[in-house]
C-alpha positions in Angstrom: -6.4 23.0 4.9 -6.1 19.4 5.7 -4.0 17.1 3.9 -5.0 13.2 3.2 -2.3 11.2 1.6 -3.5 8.0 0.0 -1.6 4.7 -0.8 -2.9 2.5 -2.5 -1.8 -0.4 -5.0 -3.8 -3.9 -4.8 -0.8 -5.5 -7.0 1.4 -7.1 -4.3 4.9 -6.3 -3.4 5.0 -2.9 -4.3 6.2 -1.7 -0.7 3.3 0.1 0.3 3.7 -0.1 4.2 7.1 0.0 3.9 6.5 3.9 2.2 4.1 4.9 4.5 6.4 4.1 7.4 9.4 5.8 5.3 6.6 9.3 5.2 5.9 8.3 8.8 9.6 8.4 9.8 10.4 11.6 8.0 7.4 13.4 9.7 8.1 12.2 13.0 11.9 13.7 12.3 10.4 16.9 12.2 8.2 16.8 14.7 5.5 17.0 12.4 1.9 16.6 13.8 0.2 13.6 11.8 -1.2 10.7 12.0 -1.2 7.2 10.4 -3.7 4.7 9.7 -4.3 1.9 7.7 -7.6 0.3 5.9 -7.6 -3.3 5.9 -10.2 -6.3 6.6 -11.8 -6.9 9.8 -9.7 -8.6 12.6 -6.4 -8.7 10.1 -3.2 -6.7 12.4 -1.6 -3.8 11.0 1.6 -2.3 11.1 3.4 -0.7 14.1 2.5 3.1 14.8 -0.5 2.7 12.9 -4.4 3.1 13.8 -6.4 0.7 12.0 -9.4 1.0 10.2 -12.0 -1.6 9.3 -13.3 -1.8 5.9 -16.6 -3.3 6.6 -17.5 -0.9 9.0 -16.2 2.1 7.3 -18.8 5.4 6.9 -17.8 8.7 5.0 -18.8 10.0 8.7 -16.6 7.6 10.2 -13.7 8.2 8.0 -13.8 12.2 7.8 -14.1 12.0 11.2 -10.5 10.2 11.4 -9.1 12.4 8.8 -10.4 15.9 10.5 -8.6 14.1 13.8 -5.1 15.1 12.5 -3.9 18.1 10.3 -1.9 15.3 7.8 -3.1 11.9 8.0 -1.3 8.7 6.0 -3.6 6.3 4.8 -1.9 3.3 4.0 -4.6 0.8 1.9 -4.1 -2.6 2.5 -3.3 -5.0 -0.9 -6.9 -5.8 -2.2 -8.8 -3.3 -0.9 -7.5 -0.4 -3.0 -11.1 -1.0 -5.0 -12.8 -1.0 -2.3 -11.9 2.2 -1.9 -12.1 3.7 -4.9 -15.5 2.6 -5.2 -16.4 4.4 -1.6 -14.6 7.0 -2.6 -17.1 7.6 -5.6 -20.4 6.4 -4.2 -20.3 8.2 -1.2 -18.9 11.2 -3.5 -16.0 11.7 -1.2 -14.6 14.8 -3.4 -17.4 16.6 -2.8 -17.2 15.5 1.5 -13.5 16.8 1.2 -14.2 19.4 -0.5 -16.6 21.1 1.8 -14.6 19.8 4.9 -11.3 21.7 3.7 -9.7 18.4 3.2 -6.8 17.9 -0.1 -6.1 14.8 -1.3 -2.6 13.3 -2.6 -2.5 10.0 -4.3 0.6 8.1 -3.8 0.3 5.3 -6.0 3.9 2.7 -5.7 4.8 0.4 -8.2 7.5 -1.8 -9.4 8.9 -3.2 -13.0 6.3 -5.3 -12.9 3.7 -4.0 -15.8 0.9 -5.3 -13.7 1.6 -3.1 -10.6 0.7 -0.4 -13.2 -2.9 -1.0 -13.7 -3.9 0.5 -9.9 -2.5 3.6 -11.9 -4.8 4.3 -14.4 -7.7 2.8 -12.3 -6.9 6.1 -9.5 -6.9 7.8 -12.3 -10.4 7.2 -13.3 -11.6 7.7 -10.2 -9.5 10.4 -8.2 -9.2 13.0 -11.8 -8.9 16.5 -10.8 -9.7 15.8 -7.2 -6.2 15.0 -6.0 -2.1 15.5 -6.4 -0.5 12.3 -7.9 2.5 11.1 -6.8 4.8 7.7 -8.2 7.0 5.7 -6.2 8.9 3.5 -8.1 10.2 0.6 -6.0 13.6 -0.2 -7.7 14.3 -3.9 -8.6 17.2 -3.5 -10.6 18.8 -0.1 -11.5 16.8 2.9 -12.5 17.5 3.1 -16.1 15.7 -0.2 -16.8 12.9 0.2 -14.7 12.3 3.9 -16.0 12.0 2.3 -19.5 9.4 -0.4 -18.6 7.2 2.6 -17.2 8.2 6.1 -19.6 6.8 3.1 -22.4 3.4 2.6 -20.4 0.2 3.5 -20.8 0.3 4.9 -17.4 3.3 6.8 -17.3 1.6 8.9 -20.2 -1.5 9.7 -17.7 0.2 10.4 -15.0 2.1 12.6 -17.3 -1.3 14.7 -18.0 -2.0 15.0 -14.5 1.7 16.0 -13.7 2.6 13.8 -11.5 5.9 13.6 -8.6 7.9 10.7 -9.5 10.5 9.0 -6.3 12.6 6.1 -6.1 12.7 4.4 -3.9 15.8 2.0 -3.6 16.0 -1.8 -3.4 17.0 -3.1 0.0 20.8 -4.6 0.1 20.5 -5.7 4.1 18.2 -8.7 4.2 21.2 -10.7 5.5 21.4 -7.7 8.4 17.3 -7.8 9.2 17.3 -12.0 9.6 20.9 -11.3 12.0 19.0 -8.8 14.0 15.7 -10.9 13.5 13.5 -7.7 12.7 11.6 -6.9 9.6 11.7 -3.4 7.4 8.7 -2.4 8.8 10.2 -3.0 12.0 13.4 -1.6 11.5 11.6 1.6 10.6 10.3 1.8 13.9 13.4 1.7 16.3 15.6 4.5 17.0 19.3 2.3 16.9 18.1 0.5 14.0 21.2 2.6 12.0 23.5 0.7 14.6 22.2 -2.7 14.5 21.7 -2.9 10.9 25.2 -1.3 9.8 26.3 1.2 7.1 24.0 -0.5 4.2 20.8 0.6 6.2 21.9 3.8 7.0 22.5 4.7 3.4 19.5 3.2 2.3 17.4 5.6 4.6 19.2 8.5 4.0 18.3 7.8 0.2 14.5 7.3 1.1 14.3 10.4 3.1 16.3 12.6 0.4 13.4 11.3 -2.0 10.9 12.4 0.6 12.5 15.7 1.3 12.8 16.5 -2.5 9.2 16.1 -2.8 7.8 17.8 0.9 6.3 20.6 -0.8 4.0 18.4 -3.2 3.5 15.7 -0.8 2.7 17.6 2.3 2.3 21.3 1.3 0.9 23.4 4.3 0.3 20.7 6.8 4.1 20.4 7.0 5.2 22.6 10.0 8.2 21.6 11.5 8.7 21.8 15.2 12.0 20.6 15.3 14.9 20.1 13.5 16.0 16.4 12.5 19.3 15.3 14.6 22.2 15.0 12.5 23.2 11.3 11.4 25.7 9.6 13.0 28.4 7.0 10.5 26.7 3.4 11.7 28.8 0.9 13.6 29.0 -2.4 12.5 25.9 -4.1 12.7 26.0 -6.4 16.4 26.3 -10.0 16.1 23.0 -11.9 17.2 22.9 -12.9 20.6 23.3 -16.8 21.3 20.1 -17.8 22.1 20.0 -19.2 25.8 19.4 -23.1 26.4 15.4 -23.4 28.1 
């Protein structure tokens, strides 16, 4: 069976590409076969490593023919279109389509301490029901025990609870001073095999935090359209991040 893994969340800042890299990273790692694409407006760019998808031309022929391309695809939804998509998910009745096509749905919904960034919850909830997997990613702002209270006392925490969903955490970034040095973004830094050495020991524990989150949760994330191929190299301590080059006079 085929496995779609959806992200979606229109409330912005909730590190959506950023995550999908992160799943896109660990899966390369393994040498797993997958593919990554995003769904955002016509003519807007998308992230590196990713095939994009236009909204205003997108068909449920079109779009199962993208997802039957690869035996785990990453669909990254870009902020403001995640209702789009729910509502072409349930006119076209796309549970039905993956249904027949062999295709399982996981809903990886991120969100932050902000209460708003929870109502994209409950609004998957409505739509995706007993059709999919659910998955949380908490983007952490300040330290876990705070942000767990804002959502364990939500509305949403409580459905997700019924539909017994995977909770991650996804931890907050402490080398923006390293990424303007090195003059790169996240989702660039994700992307580059020395980023561990230009970005220094703060990166390198970061992402060995965000793939332990994604390795606890493989099984429910990935299931059967995880097979390895290789094994991940071992990580080496990062050297000091490099000093920026002086830029030469014109």
């Amino acid at each position: 069976m085929k496995k779609l893994i959806l992200i979606q969340n229109d409330y912005p800042g909730t590190g959506k590409s950023t995550l999908a890299l992160c799943l896109h990273r660990y899966l390369q790692q393994y040498g797993v076969t997958h593919q990554l694409l995003t769904l955002s407006e016509e003519d807007c760019g998308t992230q590196m490593g990713a095939t994009a998808l236009d909204a205003s031309s997108l068909t449920p022929r079109s779009f199962l023919a993208h997802v039957d391309a690869s035996p785990l695809t990453i669909l990254d939804v870009s902020t403001g279109l995640g209702e789009f998509f729910n509502k072409f998910y349930q006119g076209c009745e796309m549970d039905q389509i993956f249904q027949s096509a062999g295709v399982a749905l996981s809903v990886v919904l991120p969100v932050t301490v902000d209460r708003e960034s929870f109502d994209s919850v409950t609004d998957a909830a409505e739509v995706f029901s007993d059709n999919a997997e659910y998955l949380i990613a908490h983007l952490v702002t300040s330290c876990y025990d705070e942000d767990d209270k804002v959502w364990d006392s939500s509305y949403a925490a409580r459905v997700m609870d019924m539909f017994e969903a995977v909770e991650l955490h996804i931890p907050e970034i402490s080398f923006q001073n390293e990424l303007s040095t090195e003059h790169l973004s996240l989702d660039e830094a994700l992307q580059i095999e020395d980023a561990e050495e230009r970005l220094g020991k703060e990166y390198t524990k970061w992402h060995r935090r965000v793939m332990g989150q994604v390795d606890s949760a493989r099984q429910y994330l990935f299931g059967d359209a995880f097979r390895p191929t290789m094994a991940p190299k071992p990580q080496t301590a990062a050297k000091a991040p490099r000093k920026a080059r002086a830029k030469l006079a014109a």
